[in-house]
Structures are given as C-alpha cells and as structure tokens.
C-alpha positions as a Markdown table, in Angstrom:
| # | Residue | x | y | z |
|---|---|---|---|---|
| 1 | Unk | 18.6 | 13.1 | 11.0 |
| 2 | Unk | 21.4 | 14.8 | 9.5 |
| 3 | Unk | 20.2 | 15.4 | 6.3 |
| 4 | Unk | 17.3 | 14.9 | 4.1 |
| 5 | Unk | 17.9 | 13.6 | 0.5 |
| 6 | Unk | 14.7 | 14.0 | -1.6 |
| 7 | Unk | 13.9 | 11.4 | -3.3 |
| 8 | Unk | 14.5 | 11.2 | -7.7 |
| 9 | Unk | 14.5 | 9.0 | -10.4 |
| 10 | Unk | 17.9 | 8.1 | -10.9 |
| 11 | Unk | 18.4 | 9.8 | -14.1 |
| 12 | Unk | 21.2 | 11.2 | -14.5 |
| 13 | Unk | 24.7 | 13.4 | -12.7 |
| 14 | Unk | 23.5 | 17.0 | -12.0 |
| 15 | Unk | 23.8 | 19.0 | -8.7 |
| 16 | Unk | 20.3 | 19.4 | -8.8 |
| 17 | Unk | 19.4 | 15.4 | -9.1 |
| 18 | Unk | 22.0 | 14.3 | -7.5 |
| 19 | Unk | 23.4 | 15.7 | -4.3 |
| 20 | Unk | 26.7 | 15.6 | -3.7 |
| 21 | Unk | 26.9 | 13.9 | -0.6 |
| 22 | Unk | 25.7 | 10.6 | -2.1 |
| 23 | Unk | 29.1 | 10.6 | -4.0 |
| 24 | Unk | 31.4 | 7.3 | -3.3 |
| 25 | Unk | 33.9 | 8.3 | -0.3 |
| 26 | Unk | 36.3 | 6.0 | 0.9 |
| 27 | Unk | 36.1 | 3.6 | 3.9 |
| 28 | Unk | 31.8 | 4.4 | 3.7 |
| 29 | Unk | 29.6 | 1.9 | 4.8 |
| 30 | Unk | 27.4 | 0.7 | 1.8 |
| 31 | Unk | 23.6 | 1.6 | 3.7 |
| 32 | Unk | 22.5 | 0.0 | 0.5 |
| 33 | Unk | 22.8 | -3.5 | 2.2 |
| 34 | Unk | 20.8 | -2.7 | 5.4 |
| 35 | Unk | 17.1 | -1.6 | 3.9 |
| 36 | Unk | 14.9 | -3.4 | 6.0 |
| 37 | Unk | 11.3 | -2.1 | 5.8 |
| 38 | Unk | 8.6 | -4.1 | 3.9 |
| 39 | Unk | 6.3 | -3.9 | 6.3 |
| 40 | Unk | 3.1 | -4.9 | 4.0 |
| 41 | Unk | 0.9 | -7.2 | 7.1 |
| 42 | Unk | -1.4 | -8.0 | 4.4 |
| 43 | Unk | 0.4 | -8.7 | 1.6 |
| 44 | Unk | 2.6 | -11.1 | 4.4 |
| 45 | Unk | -0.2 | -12.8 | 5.2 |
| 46 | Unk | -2.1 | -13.7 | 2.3 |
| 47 | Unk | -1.6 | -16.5 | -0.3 |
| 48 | Unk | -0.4 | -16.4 | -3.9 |
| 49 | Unk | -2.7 | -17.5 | -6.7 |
| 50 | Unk | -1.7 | -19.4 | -9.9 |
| 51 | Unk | -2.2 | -17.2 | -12.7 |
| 52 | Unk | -5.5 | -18.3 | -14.8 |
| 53 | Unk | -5.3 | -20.2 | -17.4 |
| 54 | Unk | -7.0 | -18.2 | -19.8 |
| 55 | Unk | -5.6 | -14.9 | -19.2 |
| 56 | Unk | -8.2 | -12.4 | -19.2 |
| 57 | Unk | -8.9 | -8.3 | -18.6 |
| 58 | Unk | -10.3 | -9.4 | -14.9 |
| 59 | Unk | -10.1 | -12.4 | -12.9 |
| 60 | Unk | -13.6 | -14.1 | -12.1 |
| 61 | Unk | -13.9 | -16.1 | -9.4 |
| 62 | Unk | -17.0 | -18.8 | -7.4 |
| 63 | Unk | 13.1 | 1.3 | -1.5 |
| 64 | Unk | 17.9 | 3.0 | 1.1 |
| 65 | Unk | 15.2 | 4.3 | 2.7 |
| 66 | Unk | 11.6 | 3.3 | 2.0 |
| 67 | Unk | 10.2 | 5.8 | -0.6 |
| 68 | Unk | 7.5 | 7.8 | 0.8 |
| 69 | Unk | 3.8 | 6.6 | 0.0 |
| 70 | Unk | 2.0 | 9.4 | 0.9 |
| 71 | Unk | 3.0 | 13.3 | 0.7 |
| 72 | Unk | 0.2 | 16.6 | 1.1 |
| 73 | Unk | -1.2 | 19.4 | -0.8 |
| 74 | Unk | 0.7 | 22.9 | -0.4 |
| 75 | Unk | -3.2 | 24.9 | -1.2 |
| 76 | Unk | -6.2 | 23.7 | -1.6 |
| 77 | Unk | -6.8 | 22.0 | -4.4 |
| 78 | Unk | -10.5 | 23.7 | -6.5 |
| 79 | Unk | -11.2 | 21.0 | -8.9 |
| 80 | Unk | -9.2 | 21.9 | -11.7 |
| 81 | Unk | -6.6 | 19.4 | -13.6 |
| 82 | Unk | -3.7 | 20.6 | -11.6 |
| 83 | Unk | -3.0 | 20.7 | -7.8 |
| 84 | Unk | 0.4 | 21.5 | -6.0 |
| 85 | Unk | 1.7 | 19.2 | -3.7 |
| 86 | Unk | 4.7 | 19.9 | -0.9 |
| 87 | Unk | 7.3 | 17.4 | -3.6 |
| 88 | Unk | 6.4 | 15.5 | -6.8 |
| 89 | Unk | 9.2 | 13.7 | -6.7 |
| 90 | Unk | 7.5 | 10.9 | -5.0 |
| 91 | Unk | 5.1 | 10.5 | -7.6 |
| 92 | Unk | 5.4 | 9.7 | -11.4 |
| 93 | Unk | 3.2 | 10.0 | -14.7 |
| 94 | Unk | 0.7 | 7.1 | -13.1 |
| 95 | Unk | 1.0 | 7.4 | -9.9 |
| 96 | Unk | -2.9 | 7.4 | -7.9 |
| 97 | Unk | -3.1 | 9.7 | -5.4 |
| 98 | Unk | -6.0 | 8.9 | -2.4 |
| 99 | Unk | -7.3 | 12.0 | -1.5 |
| 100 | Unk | -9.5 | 11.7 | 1.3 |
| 101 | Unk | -12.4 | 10.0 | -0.7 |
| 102 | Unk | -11.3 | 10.9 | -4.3 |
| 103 | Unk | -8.8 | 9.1 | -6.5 |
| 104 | Unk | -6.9 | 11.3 | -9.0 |
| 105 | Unk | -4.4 | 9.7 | -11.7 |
| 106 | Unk | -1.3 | 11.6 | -12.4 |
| 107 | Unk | -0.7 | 12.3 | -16.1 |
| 108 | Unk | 2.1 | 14.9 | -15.8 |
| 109 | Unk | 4.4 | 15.9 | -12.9 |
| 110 | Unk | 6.9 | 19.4 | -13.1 |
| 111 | Unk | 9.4 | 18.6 | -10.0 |
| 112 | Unk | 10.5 | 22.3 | -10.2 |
| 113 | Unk | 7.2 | 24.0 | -9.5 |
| 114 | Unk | 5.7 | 20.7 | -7.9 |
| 115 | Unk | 2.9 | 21.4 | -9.7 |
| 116 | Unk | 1.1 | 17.6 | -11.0 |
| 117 | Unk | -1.2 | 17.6 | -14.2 |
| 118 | Unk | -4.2 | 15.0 | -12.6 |
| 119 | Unk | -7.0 | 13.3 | -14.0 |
| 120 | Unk | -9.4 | 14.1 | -11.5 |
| 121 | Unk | -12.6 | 12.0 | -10.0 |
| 122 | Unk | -10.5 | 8.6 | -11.3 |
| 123 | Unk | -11.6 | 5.2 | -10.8 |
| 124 | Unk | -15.6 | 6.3 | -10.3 |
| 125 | Unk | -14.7 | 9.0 | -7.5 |
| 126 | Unk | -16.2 | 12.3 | -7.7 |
| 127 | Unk | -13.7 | 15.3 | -7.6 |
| 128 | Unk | -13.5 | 17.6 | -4.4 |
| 129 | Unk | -12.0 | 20.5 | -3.2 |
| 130 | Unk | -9.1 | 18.9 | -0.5 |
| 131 | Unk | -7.6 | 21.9 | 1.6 |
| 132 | Unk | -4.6 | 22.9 | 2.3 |
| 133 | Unk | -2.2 | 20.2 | 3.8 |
| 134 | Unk | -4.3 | 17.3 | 3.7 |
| 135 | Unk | -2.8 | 14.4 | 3.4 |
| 136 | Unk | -2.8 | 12.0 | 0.3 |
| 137 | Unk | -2.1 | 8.4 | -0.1 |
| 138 | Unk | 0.2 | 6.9 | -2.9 |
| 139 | Unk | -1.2 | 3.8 | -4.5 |
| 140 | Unk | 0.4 | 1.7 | -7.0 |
| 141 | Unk | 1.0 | 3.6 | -10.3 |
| 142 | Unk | -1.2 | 2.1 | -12.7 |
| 143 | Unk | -0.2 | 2.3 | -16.7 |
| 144 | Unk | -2.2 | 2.0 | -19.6 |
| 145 | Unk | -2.1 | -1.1 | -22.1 |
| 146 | Unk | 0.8 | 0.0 | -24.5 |
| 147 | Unk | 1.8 | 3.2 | -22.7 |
| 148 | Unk | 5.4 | 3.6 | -22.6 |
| 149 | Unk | 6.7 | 3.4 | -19.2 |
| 150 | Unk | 7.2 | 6.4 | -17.4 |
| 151 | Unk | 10.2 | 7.4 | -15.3 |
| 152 | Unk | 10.4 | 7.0 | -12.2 |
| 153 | Unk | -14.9 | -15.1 | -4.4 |
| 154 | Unk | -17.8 | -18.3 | -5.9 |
| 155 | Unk | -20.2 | -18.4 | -3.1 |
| 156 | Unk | -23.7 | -19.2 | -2.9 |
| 157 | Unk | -23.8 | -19.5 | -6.5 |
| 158 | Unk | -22.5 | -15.8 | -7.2 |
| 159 | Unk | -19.4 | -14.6 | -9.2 |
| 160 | Unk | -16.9 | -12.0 | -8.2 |
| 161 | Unk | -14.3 | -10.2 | -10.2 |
| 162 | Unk | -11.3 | -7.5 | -9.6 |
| 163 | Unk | -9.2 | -6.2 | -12.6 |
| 164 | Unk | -5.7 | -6.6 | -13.1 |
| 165 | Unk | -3.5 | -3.8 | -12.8 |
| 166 | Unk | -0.1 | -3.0 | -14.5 |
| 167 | Unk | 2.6 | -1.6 | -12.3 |
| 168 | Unk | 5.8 | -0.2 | -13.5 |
| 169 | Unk | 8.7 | 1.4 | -11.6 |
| 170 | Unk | 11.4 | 2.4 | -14.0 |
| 171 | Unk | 15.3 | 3.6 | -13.3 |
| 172 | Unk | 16.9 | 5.0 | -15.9 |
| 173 | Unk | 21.0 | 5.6 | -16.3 |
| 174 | Unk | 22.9 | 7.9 | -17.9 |
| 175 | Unk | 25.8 | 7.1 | -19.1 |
| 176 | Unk | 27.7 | 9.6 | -16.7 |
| 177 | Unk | 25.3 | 8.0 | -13.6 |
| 178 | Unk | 26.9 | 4.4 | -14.9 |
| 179 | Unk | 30.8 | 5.9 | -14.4 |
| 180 | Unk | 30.6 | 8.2 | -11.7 |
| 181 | Unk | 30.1 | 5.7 | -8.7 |
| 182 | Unk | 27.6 | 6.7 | -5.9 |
| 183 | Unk | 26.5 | 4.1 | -3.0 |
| 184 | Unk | 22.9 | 4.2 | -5.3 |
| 185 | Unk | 24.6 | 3.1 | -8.1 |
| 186 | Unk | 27.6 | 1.5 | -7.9 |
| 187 | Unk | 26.5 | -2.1 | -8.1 |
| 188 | Unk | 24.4 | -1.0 | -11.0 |
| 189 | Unk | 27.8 | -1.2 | -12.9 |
| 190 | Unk | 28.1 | -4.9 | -12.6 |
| 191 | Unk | 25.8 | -6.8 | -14.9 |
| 192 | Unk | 23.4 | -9.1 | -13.7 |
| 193 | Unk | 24.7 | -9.4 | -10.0 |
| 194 | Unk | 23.7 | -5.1 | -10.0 |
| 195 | Unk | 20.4 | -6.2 | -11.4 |
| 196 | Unk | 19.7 | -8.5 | -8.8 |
| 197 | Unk | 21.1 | -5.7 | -6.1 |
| 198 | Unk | 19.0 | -2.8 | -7.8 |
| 199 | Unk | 15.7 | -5.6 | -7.8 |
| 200 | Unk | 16.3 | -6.7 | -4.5 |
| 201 | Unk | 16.7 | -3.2 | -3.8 |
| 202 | Unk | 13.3 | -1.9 | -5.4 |
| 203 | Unk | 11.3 | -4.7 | -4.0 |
| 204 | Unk | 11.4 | -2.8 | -0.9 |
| 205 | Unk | 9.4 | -0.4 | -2.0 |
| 206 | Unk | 7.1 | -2.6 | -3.8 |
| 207 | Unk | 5.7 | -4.1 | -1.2 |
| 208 | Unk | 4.5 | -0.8 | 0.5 |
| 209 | Unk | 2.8 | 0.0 | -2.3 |
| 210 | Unk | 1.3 | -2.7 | -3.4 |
| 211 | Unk | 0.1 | -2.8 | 0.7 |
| 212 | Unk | -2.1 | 0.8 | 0.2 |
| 213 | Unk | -3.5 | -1.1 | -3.3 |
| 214 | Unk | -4.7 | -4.4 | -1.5 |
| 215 | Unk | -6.4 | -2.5 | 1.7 |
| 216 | Unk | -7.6 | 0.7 | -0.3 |
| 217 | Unk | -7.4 | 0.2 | -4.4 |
| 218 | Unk | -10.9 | 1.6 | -6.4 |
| 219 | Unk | -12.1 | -1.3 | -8.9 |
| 220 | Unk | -12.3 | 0.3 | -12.6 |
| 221 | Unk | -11.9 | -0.9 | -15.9 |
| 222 | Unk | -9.5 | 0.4 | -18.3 |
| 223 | Unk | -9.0 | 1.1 | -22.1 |
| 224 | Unk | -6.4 | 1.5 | -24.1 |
| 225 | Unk | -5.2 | 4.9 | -23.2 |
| 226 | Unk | -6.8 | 4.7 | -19.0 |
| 227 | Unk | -5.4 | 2.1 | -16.8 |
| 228 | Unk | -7.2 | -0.7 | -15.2 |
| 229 | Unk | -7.0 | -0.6 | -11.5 |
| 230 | Unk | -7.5 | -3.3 | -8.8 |
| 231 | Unk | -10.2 | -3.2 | -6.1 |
| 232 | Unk | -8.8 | -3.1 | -2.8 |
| 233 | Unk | -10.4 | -4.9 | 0.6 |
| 234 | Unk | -11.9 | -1.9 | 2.3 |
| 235 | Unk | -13.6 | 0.3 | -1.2 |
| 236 | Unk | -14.8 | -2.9 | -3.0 |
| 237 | Unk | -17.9 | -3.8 | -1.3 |
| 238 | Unk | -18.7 | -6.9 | -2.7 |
| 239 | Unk | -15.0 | -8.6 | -1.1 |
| 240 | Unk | -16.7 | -8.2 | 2.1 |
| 241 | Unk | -20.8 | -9.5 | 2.8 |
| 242 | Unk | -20.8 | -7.6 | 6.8 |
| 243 | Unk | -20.1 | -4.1 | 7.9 |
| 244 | Unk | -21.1 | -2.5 | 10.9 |
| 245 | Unk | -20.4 | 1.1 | 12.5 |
| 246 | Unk | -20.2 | 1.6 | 15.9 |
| 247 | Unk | -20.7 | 5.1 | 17.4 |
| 248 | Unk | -18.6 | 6.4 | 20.6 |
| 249 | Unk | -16.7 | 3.9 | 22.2 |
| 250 | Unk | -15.0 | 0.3 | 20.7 |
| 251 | Unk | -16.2 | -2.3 | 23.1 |
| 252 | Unk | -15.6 | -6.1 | 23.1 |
| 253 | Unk | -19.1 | -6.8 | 23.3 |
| 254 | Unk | -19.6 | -4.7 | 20.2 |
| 255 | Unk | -16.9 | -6.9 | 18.7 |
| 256 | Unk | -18.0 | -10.1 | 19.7 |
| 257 | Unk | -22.0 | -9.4 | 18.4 |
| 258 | Unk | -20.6 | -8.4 | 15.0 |
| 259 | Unk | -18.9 | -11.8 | 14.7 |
| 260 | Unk | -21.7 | -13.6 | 15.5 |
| 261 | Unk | -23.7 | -11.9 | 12.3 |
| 262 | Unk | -20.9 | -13.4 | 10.6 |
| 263 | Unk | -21.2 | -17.0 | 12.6 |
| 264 | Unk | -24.8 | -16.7 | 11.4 |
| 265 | Unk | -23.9 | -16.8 | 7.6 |
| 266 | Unk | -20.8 | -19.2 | 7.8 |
| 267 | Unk | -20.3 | -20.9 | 11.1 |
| 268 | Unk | -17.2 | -21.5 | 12.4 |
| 269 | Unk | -15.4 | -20.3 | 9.2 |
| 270 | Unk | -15.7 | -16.7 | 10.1 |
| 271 | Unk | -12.4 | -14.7 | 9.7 |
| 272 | Unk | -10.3 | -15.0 | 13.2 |
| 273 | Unk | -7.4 | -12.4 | 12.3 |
| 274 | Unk | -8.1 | -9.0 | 13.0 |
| 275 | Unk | -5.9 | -5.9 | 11.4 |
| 276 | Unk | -6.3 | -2.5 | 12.2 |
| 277 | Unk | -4.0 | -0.1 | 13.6 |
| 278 | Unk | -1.8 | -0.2 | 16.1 |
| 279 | Unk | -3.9 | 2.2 | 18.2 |
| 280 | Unk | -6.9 | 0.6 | 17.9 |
| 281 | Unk | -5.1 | -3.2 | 18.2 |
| 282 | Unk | -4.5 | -1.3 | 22.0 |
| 283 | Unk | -8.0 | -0.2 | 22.5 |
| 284 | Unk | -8.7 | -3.8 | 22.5 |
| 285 | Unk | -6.0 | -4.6 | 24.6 |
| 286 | Unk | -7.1 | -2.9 | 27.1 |
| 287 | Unk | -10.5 | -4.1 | 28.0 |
| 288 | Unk | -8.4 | -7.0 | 29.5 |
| 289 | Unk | -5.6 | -4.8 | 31.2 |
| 290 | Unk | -7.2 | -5.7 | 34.4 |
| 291 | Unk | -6.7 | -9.2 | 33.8 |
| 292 | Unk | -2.8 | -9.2 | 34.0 |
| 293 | Unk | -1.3 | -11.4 | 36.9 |
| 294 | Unk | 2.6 | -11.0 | 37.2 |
| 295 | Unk | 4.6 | -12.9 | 40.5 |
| 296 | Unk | 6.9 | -11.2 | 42.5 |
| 297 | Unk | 10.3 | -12.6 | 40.6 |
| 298 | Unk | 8.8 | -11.1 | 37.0 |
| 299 | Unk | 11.6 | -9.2 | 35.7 |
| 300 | Unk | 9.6 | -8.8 | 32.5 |
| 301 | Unk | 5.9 | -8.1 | 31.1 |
| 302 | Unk | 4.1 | -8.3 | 28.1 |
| 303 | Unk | 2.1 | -4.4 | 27.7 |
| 304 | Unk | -0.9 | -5.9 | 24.9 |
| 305 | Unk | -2.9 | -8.8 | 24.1 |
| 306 | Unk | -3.2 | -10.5 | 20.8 |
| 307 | Unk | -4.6 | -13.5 | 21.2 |
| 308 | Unk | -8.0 | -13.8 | 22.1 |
| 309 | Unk | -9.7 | -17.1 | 23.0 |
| 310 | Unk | -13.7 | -17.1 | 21.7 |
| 311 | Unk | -16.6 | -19.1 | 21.1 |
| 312 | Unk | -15.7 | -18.7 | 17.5 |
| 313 | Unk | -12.0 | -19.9 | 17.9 |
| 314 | Unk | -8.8 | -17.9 | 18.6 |
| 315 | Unk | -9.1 | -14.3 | 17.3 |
| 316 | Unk | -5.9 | -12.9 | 16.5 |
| 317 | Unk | -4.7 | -9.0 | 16.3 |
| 318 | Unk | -2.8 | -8.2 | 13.1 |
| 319 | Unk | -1.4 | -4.2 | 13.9 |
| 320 | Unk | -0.8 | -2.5 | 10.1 |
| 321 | Unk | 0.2 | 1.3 | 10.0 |
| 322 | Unk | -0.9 | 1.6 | 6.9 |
| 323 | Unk | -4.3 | 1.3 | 8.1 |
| 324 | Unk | -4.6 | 5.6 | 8.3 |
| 325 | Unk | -7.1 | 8.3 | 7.1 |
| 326 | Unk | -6.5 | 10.5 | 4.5 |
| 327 | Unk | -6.3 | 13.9 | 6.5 |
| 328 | Unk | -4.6 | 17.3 | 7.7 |
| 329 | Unk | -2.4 | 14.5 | 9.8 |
| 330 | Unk | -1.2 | 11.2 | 8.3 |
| 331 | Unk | -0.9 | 9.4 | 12.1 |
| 332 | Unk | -4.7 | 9.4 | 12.5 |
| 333 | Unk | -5.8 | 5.5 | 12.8 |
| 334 | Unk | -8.6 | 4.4 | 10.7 |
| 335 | Unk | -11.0 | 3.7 | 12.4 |
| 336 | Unk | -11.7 | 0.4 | 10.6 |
| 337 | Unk | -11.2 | -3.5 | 11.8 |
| 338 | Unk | -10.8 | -6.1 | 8.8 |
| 339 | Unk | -11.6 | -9.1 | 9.9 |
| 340 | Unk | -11.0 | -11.9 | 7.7 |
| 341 | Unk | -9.2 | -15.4 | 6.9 |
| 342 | Unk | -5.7 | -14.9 | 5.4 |
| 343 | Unk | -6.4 | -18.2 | 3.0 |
| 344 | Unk | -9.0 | -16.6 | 1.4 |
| 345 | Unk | -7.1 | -13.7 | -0.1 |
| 346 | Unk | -4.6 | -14.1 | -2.9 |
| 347 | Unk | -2.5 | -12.1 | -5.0 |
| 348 | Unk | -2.7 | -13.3 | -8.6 |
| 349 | Unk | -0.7 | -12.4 | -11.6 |
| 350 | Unk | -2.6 | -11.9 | -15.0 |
| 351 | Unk | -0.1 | -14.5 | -16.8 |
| 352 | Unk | 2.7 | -17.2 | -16.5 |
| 353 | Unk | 5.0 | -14.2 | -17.7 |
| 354 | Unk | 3.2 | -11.4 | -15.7 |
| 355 | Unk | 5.0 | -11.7 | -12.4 |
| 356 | Unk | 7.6 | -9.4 | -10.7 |
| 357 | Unk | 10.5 | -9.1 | -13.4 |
| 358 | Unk | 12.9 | -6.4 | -14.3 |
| 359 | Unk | 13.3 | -5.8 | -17.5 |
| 360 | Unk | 15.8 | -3.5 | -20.1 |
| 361 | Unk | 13.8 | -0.8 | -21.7 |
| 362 | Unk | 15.3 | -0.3 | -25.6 |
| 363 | Unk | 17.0 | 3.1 | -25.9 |
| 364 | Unk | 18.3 | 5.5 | -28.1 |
| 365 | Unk | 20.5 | 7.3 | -26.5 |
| 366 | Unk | 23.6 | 6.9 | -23.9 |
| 367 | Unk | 21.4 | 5.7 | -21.4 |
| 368 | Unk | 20.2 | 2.6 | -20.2 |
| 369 | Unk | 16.9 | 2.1 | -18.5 |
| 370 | Unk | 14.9 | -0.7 | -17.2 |
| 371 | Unk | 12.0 | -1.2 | -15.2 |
| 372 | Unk | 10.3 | -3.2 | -12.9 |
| 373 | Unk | 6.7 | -4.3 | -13.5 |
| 374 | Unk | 3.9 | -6.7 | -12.9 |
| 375 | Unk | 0.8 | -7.1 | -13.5 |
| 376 | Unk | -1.9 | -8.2 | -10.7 |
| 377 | Unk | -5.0 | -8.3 | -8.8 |
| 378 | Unk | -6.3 | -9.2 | -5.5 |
| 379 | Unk | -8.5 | -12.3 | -5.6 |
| 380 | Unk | -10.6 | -12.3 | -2.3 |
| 381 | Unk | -12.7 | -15.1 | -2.0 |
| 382 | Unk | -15.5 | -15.9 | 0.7 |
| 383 | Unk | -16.8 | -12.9 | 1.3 |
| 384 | Unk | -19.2 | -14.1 | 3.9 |
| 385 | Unk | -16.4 | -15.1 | 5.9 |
| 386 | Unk | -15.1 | -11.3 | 6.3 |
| 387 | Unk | -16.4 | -8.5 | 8.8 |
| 388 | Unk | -15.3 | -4.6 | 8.7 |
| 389 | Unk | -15.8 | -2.6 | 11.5 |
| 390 | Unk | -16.0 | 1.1 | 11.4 |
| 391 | Unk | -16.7 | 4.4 | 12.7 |
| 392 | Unk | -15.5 | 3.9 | 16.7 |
| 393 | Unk | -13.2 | 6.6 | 18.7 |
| 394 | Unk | -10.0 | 6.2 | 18.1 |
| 395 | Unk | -9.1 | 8.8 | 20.7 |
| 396 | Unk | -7.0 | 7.8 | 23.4 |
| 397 | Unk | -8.6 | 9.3 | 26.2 |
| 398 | Unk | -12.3 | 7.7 | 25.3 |
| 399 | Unk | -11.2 | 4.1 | 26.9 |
| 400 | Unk | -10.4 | 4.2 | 30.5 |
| 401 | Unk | -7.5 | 1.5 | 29.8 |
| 402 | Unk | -5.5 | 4.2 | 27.5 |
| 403 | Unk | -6.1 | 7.3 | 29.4 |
C-alpha cells in the first residue's frame, strides 16, 4: 500500500484534514466508482419487515475504502470516563464501542490527542479495565431522541421485543470543500445526481455496521438524552431458545446432537444455515476431507464443503468475518455457530418515513451538511428454531484435517 489516508469527516480544506494527495489531478482514475465491499452475510440474508402500523419505542412481536469498524486502545483503559485509543477518527459523538464484554457510548472525541470522552458500562454492561491494545468493535452509532446530529418472535404464546435504534452518519461541506475539487468530493458539486453518488457511496459502509449491530447489538432502552439501542443475535438471549458449549475439539457429532435438541422443540423447522467464521466453516470441512474423490482428468478441485446433507434437511455453511472476539488480535474467530432460518429474521424500520434517507441538515453558516439516518431494529422471530454453539478450539492445529 502506498499510502495510508486516515479516515475524517469531510469537513472542510486544511492540510491537516485533508491531504494533499486526494487533490483532483488530471487523467486520475475516479476509485470512487469501484467501492465494492458490503460484505454484511447476515444482513444479505435476512428479510425486510414492514414498518408497524402503530409506530412504537420497541417492536413487539408473537464507505473509497470501507471505513474501519473496529480500532484498539493505546493503554489500558482504568474505568474512568476517558480512554485513548490508536485514532478517533473512526469514531464519532455516538459511536458504541464493543470492548471485549463492555459497551461504552462515545459522548466526546478530541482527534488530536485521540483521547474519547465515554459513557462507560452502556447498554447494562459493567465497566472493566481492557489493557493495552485490545481490540474494540464499532457498532452502529446510536443518537438520542432530539439530539442534534453529530459529525461524522410470538411463540408458544410468549411475546418478544427489540428497540429501535437511530443511526446517523453525517458529512458536512464547507464551502472551500464544495470548490476545491477532490475525487471525495467532486460529484458532491452536482445536485441531486452528487447526492445519489455520496448515498450510494455511504451505503457501503452502512451495511458493515449495521452487520456488528445485528450479530452483537446490547438491547436497552433509551430516554431523551441516552439512546435506545437494538439487541443483536448473539447478546440477546431471548432471540435464541438453545445454546450449548462444547469444550476441546468441534466435532460433527457434537454438531449433529445439538440440532437434534432443537428437532425436539420444532421438528423439521430447525434453522439449516450455519454462519461462523471462516475458520471454523473449515473445521467443519474437514471432518469430510477424506471423503474427496477426484478422476485422473480433474484439472480443478473444490478445497471446502458447504453443503451438508442431514436427517434434518440440507445444512448450509454461511462464512462471516465479522464473526471475531474482541481481543489483543482482531483475526481471532469467535468461537460461536448461529444456526438459524434466514426468514425468520427481519430488519424493520420504526416508521413509513424511517428508512435509509439522506437528508440536508439547516445551517448557519457557509457550509452545507447532510446526513444519512435510519431508524431500526432487528425483529427475530422463532426462537426455538435457532441454535448457538460456543466455546470449541478454534486453533488450527487441534483438528487433524487443518494441521
């Protein structure tokens, strides 16, 4: 990589915001136009709810290149209401930060020190002391009722709820950032076709956000001055009836008797698509590396398995990176397999005018600002149907197949 470029809110023209090298030169190829990451499995896979039709405070129910999502702490952190992290310019005033199992919600950020201002023990954690360079998580940012934006299941006759949560991702322009063209913000200069380019733009980093909120949101309610945040899959323990941990080694029989304590509650109904990491998606793959049968004109193999024929129907591997602990090194894999039925899950906006919109901000200045927001929650019916399972070996050298 030639360079690294950290990360801002587009804000204004200054050395120190914006480097020079991002300056329009002639004959450059616009790298605006080939973004391609949203990789958000879940998100993918699941459906998309109607919003309800009495909009309530929860729902009951019988980026050129991506912006980073995660980032660590430069010391450890005490439990105090500021911690130093290695840049806060990936984060702003909102932001939740996943520290191994504590949730903190940023209420001030200084870029120059890196020092963030942090509500600590949010959403019903408890506050810790988190070392030196451990790694933290990024969720959505989640804003307060009224707050001005800042830059930058029914089944067996029981109820379920998740909150909605407001997201907000806001640019803002001066007017020198509006005339001096960079490949950022060049097409911000033409009206609506530069909204729909600066949207189209934003929405891939959406989706990787909103990814870490669906798999590992904390369920709280807000009030007027503290956010409401969504429960995600994997801390809200009500959006899933079975869990299991299995110590040592992953097998496929453990696999296979864990989804038949689910086959015992729902029958054949039982959630058939299975996300975890990558790693772990090849732990599985290779209990049946033995298997393989190739003839001698194969010019070509297939190295994993991800279909899986049962008694229960076909089981199918999901991989999502996401799926990571919050540690000294952000590659570990969680050890953790969601099993569940894509249908079941939806993503649900709070009203008919609460979906994905971008929107101007009024000013009073020679700026212009506007912001991207909606305002969701995760709707995750039949949870009888889903299985998590949990504290396995994700090292490499503990399955014969991967060693």
């Amino acid at each position: 990589m030639a360079a690294t470029i950290t990360n801002h809110a587009i804000s204004s023209i200054s050395g120190d915001v914006t480097p020079s090298a991002l300056f329009l030169a002639p004959n450059m190829v616009d790298w605006t136009k080939k973004v391609r990451r949203t990789d958000a499995p879940l998100l993918t896979l699941i459906g998309r709810g109607k919003a309800p039709e009495q909009p309530a405070v929860k729902l009951e129910w019988g980026f050129s290149y991506p912006d980073s999502d995660n980032d660590q702490f430069n010391g450890a952190t005490g439990t105090g209401n500021t911690v130093t992290v290695d840049d806060a310019s990936k984060v702003q005033i909102g932001s939740l930060l996943l520290a191994e199992t504590e949730v903190m919600l940023v209420t001030a950020l200084d870029e120059d020190t890196n020092i963030l201002t942090v509500s600590r023990g949010y959403s019903g954690t408890s506050a810790a002391n988190h070392a030196d360079n451990i790694t933290f998580m990024i969720l959505p940012p989640a804003i307060a009722e009224n707050q001005a934006t800042p830059l930058s299941p029914i089944t067996q006759g029981e109820k379920d709820y998740n909150y909605f949560q407001q997201s907000e991702w806001s640019i803002q322009l001066s007017h020198r950032a509006q005339v001096v063209p960079t490949q950022e913000t060049l097409s911000l200069r033409l009206g609506d076709k530069g909204k729909a380019e600066l949207k189209k733009k934003m929405s891939d980093t959406i989706p990787s956000y909103l990814e870490n909120g669906l798999l590992f949101g904390f369920r709280a309610i807000g009030t007027t001055s503290a956010p409401s945040t969504m429960g995600g899959i994997f801390n809200t323990s009500s959006f899933v009836s079975t869990t299991a941990t299995i110590s040592g080694a992953l097998t496929w029989g453990g696999i296979m008797a864990n989804l038949q304590t689910v086959n015992n509650l729902v029958g054949k109904n039982i959630g058939l698509t299975a996300m975890a990491h990558p790693t772990v998606l090849e732990v599985i793959s290779s209990f049946f590396e033995d298997t393989r049968v190739t003839t001698g004109d194969a010019k070509k193999i297939t190295t994993y398995w991800r279909e899986f024929d049962t008694d229960y129907g076909v089981l199918k591997l999901v991989p999502n990176y996401k799926m990571l602990k919050s540690g000294t090194n952000a590659q570990v894999p969680l050890d953790k397999i969601l099993f569940f039925n894509p249908d079941d899950l939806e993503l649900v906006p709070l009203s008919g005018d609460s979906a994905w919109s971008m929107d101007p901000i009024a000013t009073n200045g020679w700026f212009d600002q506007l912001a991207i927001r909606g305002d969701y929650t995760l709707r995750a019916q039949n949870p009888d149907t889903r299985l998590i399972l949990s504290g396995f070996s994700t090292v490499r050298s503990d399955y014969s197949g991967l060693a």
